[in-house]
N, C-alpha and C positions, 0 to 999 in steps of 0.2 A: 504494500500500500504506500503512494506516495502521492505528493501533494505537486502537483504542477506550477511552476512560477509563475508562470502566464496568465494564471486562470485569469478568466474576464469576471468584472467585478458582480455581472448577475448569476455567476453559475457558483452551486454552493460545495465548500469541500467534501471532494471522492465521486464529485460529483461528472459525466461526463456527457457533451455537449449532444445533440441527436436532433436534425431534421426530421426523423422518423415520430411515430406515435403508436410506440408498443402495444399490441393488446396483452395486458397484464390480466392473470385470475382465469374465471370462468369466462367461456365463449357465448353462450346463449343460456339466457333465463327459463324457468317456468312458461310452459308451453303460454299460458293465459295472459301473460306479461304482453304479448305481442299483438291480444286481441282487444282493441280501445274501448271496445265495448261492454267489455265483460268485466272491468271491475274501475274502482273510483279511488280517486289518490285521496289519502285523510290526511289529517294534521290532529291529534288526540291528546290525550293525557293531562297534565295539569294545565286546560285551559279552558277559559270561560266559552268561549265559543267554538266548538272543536267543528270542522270544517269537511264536507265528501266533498269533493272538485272532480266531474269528468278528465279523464288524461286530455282529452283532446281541446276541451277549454284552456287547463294550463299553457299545452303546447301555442295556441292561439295568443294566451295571454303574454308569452316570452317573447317579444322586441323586443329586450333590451341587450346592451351588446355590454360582454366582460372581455377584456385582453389577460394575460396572465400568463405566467411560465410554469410548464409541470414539471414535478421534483417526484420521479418515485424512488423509492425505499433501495432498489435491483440498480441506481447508480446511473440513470440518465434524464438528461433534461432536455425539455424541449423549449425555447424560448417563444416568448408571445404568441402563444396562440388565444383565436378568438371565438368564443363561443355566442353561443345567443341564447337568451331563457331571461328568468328575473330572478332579484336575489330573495334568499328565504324569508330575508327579512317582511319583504312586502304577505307572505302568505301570513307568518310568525304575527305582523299588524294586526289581520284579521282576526286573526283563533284568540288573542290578549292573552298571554299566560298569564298565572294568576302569581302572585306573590312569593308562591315555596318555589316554585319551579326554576332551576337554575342549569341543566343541563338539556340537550337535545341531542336524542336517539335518532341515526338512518335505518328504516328495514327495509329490506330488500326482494326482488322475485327470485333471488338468486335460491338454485338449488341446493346449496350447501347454509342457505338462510345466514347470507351477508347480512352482516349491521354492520354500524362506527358511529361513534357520540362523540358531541363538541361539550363545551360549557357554553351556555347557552349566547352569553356574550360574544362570542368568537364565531359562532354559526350567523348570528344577526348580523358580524360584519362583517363576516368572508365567505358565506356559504352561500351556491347561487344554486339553481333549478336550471337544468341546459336540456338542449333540446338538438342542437345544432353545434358545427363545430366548423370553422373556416367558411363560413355561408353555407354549408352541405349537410342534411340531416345527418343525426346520429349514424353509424352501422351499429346492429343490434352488439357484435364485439365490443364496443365501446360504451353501450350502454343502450342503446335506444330501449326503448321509447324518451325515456324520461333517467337522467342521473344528475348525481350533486356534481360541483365542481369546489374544492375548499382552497382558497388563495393561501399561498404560504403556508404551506403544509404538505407532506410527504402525501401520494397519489392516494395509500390506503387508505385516508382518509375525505374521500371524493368516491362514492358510494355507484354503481350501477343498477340501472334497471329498479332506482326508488317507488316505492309504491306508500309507505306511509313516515307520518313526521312524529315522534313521541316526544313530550317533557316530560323531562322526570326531576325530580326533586333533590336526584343524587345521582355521581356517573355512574356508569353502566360498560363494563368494556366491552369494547366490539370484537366484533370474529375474529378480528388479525392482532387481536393484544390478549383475547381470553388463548386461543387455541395455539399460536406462534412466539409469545410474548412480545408482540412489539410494541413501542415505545406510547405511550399515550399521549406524549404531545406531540409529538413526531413532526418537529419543528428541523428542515434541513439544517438550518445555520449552525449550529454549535457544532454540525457533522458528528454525531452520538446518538442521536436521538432515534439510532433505526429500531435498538434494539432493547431490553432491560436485558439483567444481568444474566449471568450463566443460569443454565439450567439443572446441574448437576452439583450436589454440596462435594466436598472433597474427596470425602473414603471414598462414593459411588463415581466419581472422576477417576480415581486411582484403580477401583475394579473393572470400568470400561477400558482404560489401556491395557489390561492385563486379560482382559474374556477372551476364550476361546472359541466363541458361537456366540452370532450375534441374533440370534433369533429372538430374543426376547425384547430388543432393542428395536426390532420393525415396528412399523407405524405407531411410534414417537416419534415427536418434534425433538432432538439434542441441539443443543442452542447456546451460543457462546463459551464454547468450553476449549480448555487451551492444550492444544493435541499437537505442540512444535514438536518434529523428530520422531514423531509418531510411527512404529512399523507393526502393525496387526499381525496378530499371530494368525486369524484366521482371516485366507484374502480373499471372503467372500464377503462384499460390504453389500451386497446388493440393494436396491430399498432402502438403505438407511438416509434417515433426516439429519446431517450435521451441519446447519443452518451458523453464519455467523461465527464458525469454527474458526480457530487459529491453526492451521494447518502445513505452516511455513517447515519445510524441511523433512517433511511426513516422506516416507517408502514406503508408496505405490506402486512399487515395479508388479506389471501382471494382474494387480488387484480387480476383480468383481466389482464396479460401482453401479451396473445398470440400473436403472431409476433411481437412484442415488438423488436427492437432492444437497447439493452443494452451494446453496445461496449465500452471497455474500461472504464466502469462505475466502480466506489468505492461505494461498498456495505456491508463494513465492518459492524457489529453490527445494520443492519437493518434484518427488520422482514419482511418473505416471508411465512410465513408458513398458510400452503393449497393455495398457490400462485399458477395461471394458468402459466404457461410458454410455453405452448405448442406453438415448430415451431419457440421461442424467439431466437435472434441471442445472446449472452454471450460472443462474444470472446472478449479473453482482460480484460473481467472485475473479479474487487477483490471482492472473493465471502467468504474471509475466517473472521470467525466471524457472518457470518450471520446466520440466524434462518431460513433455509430450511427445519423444520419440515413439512412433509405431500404435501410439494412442488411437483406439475408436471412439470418435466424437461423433456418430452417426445420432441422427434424431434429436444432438440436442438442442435445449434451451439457452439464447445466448443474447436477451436483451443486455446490456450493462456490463458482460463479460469483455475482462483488459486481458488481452494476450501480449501486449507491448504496451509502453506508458513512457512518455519522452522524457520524464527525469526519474525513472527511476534506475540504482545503479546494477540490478542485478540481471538490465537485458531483457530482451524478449525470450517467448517462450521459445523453448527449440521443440519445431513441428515435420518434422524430417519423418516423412513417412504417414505423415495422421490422415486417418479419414472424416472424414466432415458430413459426408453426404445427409443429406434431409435435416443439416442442421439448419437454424433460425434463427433470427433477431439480432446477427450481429451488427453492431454500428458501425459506421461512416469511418470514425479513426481507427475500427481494427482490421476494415478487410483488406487497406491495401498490404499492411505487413504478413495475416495470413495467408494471402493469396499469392504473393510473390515468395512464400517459404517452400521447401519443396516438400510440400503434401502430396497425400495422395488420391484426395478425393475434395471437392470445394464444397461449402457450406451457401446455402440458399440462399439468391442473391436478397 
């Protein structure tokens, strides 16, 4: 991980620059999500006037234009983009919360029942209702019909495919800080904020380095835990979640990662080579310096993913031999150094 001298002064640390607009999460909502007719956006809970609004009113109601830069959590920003919709505050006017009421809940159509809460003050000033994005309707990936967009603040917190508004009297964590631990203000600037602390207390740190079979470890989220030098006795990692890892110097030679997710993992000067990755999610994580000789990078996930980073001293990755094919999401600053390396398969343009 390393910090750029150059950065320009709207892009936030670790953060890197993208014309693109990832689709982040789930792809498509709740079949009913798509049918305007078949259900009505609310605004609920502690307020005096709690609100049913047709979707297609709302949509109607959004002329107004936001400009704004997105910052997600996986390490890429996209500068000014402009959407269209109104902000919450104008619905929030309507419903008048009542006095206790101090935070605001997003739910969602999402299939895995997305939510994220603001404090209520922060929703009334940065949270908007969009509909559109660059003058062009939503694509349902991105959110359509209807999603939040929250200024200053990391993506997770800019909701897809909303269907209702709650106040509540006290916060409430959303899907991606109850189930992932991510950060609850998840404010880019301070660059920290993607994550809260490890997820493992010490002794159970010291018996995951040392397990012989990781099967009781699948589908867990491990999160933040510091695994420099790391060499597994069993190298079949497959499925595992090591989200956030410090993984700097780790032997990976040969190791099993397939679905693996490795989000936001530091991988600097670790050894992957002839490493499974096939189907691995990658984003986020620092892969520059590492020894991806003969590595399968087939299938994966590569929004946010640094394979080279111009100051950092440990070099780019070495990809002498790697397959890429049906990988995705890689940005602008990594394809010309992957592609000019001698791979042996290229990752989707």
């Amino acid at each position: 991980m390393a910090e750029t001298t150059d950065r320009p002064a709207w892009l936030p640390p670790d953060q890197t620059p993208t014309q693109k607009w990832p689709v982040v999460g789930e792809r498509a909502p709740l079949p009913v999500c798509l049918d305007l007719d078949a259900w009505t956006f609310e605004v609920t809970g502690l307020v005096s006037r709690p609100l049913t609004i047709p979707p297609r009113t709302l949509i109607a109601r959004g002329t107004q234009s936001l400009t704004t830069d997105l910052h997600c959590v996986t390490r890429w920003s996209h500068r000014a983009m402009h959407f269209t919709g109104l902000p919450v505050s104008a619905l929030l006017d309507e419903a008048r919360p009542l006095p206790e009421a101090t935070y605001v809940r997003f739910v969602s159509f999402s299939p895995r029942a997305h939510d994220t809460g603001l404090p209520l003050d922060v929703a009334r000033r940065d949270t908007w209702l969009v509909h559109a994005a660059d003058g062009v309707p939503l694509s349902v990936p991105h959110g359509a019909p209807l999603r939040t967009v929250t200024v200053g603040r990391y993506l997770y917190k800019s909701l897809k495919w909303v269907r209702r508004i709650e106040l509540l009297a006290a916060p409430h964590l959303g899907y991606w800080e109850r189930e992932d631990g991510y950060h609850e203000n998840a404010d880019p600037w301070p660059g920290n904020e993607r994550y809260v602390g490890g997820s493992l207390p010490p002794d159970a740190l010291a018996r995951f380095r040392v397990a012989t079979d990781f099967t009781a470890w699948r589908g867990k989220t491990l999160r933040g835990l510091d695994l420099r030098g790391w060499r597994p006795s069993d190298r079949d990692l497959s499925g595992l979640a090591l989200k956030d890892c410090d993984l700097r110097g780790a032997d990976f030679t040969g190791v099993d990662l397939r679905g693996a997710n490795l989000t936001m993992a530091r991988l600097a000067g670790a050894s992957l080579r002839g490493a499974d990755l096939t189907g691995a999610d990658l984003e986020g994580a620092w892969l520059a310096g590492a020894d991806l000789t003969d590595a399968c990078l087939r299938q994966t996930a590569l929004n946010g993913t640094s394979f080279y980073e111009p100051s950092d001293v440990a070099g780019g990755a070495r990809l002498t031999g790697a397959r890429f094919g049906g990988a995705v999401g890689l940005l602008e600053s990594q394809v010309g150094y992957v592609l000019a390396a001698p791979i042996a398969e290229g990752p989707v343009p």
